[in-house]
C-alpha positions as CSV (number, residue, x, y, z in Angstrom):
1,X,5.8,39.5,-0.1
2,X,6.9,37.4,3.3
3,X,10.7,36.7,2.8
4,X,10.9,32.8,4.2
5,X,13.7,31.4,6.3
6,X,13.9,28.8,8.1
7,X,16.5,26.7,10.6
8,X,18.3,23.6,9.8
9,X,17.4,21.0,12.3
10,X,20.6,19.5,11.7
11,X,23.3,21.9,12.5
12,X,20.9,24.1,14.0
13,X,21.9,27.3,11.4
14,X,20.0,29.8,10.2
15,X,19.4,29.7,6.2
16,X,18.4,32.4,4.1
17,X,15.4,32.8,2.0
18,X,16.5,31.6,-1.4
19,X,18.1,28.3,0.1
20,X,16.0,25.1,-0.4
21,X,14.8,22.9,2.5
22,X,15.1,19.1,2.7
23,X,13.0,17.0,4.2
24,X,15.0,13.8,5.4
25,X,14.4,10.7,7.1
26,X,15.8,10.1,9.8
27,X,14.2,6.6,12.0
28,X,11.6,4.5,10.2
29,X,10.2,1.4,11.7
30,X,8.7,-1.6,9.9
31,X,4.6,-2.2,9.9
32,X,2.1,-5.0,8.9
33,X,-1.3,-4.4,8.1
34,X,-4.2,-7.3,8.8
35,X,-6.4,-7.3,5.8
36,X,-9.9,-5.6,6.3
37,X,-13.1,-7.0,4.7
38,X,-15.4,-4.6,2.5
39,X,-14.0,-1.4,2.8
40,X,-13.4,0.4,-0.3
41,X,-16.7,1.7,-1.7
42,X,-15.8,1.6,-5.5
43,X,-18.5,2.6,-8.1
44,X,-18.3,2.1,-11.5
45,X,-21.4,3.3,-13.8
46,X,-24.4,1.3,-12.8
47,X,-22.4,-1.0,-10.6
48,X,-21.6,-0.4,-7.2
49,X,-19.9,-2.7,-5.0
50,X,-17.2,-3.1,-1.8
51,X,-13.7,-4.2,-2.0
52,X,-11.9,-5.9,0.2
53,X,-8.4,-4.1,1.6
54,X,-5.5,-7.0,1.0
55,X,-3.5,-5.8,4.0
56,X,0.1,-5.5,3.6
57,X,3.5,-4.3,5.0
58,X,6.1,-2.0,4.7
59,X,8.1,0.9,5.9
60,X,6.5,3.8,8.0
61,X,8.5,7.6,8.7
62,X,8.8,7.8,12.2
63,X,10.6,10.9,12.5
64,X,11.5,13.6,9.8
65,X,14.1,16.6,9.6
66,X,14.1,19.6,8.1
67,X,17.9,20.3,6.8
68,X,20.0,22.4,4.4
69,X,21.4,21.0,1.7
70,X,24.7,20.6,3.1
71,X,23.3,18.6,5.7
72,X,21.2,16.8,3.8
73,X,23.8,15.5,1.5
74,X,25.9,13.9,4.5
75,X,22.9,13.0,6.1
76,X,23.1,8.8,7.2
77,X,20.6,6.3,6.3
78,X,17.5,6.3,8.1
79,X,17.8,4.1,11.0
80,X,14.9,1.2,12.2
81,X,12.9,1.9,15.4
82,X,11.8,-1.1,16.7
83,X,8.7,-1.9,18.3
84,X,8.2,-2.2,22.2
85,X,6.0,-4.9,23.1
């Protein structure tokens, strides 16, 4: 049986094996979608037909960490990226 450790990305410290990992956010960035015309497939039965994809927007992960839990409770709020145009 592998014995699995990992490092904190946070502070950088070796954890031991029986120590969970957190996955935090750390930058997200905000994103709209244009809507797309018949592009869900959807089947139902006898009846087969396209959808349309309503678009939308929201919030994307830019960039993730992998932390203890120590770090991870004092973690800050994800900050926005903007976009460069």
């Amino acid at each position: 049986m592998a014995v699995s450790m990992y490092r904190c990305q946070s502070c950088q410290q070796s954890v031991g094996p029986s120590i969970p990992s957190h996955l935090v956010t750390v930058a997200t960035r905000w994103v709209e979608f244009p809507s797309r015309p018949q592009v869900h497939f959807v089947a139902h039965a006898a009846r087969e037909k396209w959808r349309d994809d309503p678009g939308g927007e929201g919030a994307q992960v830019v960039r993730q960490q992998r932390m203890c839990p120590t770090c991870a409770k004092r973690a800050p709020p994800a900050t926005r990226v903007r976009r460069s145009r």
